[in-house]
N, C-alpha and C positions, 0 to 999 in steps of 0.2 A: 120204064124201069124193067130191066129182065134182070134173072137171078145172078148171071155172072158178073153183075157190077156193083152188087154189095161185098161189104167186107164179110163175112160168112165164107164167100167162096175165093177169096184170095186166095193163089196157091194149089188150087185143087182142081183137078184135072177136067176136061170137057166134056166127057161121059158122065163123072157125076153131076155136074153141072145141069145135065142135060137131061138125066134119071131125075133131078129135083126138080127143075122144071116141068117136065113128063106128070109126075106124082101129083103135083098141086096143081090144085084149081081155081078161079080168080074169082072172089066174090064182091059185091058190091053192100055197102051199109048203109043205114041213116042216124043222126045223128040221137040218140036214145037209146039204140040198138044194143044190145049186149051181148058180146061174142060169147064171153062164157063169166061164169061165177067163181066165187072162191069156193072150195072144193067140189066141185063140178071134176068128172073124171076128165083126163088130160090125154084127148085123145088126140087134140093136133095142135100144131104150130101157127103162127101166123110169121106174115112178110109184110109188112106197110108199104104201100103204092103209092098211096096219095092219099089223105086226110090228119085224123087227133083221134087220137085213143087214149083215154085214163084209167091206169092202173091204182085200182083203191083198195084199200085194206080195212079190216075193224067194220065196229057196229055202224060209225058215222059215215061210213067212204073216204076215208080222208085217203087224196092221189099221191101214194107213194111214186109214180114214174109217170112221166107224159111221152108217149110215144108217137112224135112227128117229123121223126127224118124220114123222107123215102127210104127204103132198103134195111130197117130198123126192125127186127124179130124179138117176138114177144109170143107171149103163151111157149117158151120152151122148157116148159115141164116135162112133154111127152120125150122131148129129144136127150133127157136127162133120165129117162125112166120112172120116172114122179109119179103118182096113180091120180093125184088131183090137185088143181089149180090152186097156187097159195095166194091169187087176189081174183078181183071182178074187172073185165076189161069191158069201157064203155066208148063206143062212138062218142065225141063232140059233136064232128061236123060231119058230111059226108065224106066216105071212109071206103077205100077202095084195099081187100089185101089178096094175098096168095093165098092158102090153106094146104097144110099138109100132115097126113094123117102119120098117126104113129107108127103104125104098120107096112106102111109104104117106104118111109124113113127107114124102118131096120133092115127090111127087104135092099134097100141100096147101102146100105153099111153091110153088110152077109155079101153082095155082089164085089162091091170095094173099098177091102177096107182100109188099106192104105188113102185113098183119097179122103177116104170118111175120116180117119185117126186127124189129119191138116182140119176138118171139119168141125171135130172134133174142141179140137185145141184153139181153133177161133172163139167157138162157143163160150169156150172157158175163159178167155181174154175178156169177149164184153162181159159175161157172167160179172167178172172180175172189176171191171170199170164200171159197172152199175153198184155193186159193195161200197166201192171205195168211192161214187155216187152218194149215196147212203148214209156214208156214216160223215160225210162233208156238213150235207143237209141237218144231220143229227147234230153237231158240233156245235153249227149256226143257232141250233134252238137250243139247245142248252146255254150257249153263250150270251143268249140274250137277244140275236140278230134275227131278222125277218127275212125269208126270202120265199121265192114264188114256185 
C-alpha cells in the first residue's frame, strides 16, 4: 500500500504525495494495542496498511467505526485541528499503519497549499460518508433493526 493509492490523495499532485510519505512513519501493532484514547491530544494521523482497528466511544466502548480497508485514515482530528481525540482507537488483530504528525502535516499544507486545499476537500468527502455512516446505523436502532 503506498500513499498515493488511497482516495485521500486522488487528484493531488506528486510532491505532496511524496511530502506525506516523507513525514510518516510505518509502525507496527498488536492486537490490544491502543493507538490513542478518547481525549488524548491529537497529535497525529493514522493510514491503515493492513489489519482492524475499533473506534469506540462512551463508558462501555461501544465501536462506533471499524477501520479495515487498506488506505482508510482515522485519528484525523489532528488534520482538522481538533486538540483531542473524540474516541479510543484499538488494534483487533495485527495492525500495520502509517503515522503522521500534526506538525509535519501543516508544514506541507504552508509548503502547498493548493495541493493540500484537493487534500483538503477529500478529507471532508469521507468525514462526510462516515456522518451519513452514522446516522444510517442510528436509524437501524431506533427502528428496531440489528446490525453489526
Amino acid at each position: 500500500m503506498y500513499i498515493q493509492q488511497i482516495d485521500l490523495t486522488r487528484g493531488v499532485g506528486k510532491d505532496f504525495v511524496d511530502g506525506l510519505t516523507a513525514a510518516s512513519v510505518k509502525e507496527e501493532y498488536e492486537p490490544g494495542d491502543i493507538l490513542f484514547q478518547k481525549r488524548d491530544p491529537a497529535d497525529h494521523a493514522y493510514l491503515l496498511l493492513i489489519g482492524r482497528v475499533h473506534l469506540k466511544m462512551g463508558e462501555t466502548g461501544h465501536v462506533v467505526h471499524i477501520v479495515s480497508r487498506p488506505g482508510e485514515t482515522f485519528g484525523w482530528s489532528c488534520l482538522v485541528d481538533r486538540d483531542v481525540f473524540s474516541s479510543t482507537a484499538e488494534c483487533v488483530e495485527p495492525t500495520s499503519v502509517r503515522k503522521l504528525h500534526r506538525k509535519d502535516f501543516k508544514k506541507l499544507l504552508a509548503k502547498d497549499p493548493a495541493n493540500g486545499l484537493i487534500f483538503i476537500q477529500r478529507l471532508a468527502g469521507m468525514l462526510g460518508d462516515r456522518l451519513l455512516e452514522s446516522y444510517a446505523r442510528y436509524e437501524k436502532l431506533y427502528s428496531g433493526e440489528t446490525f453489526v
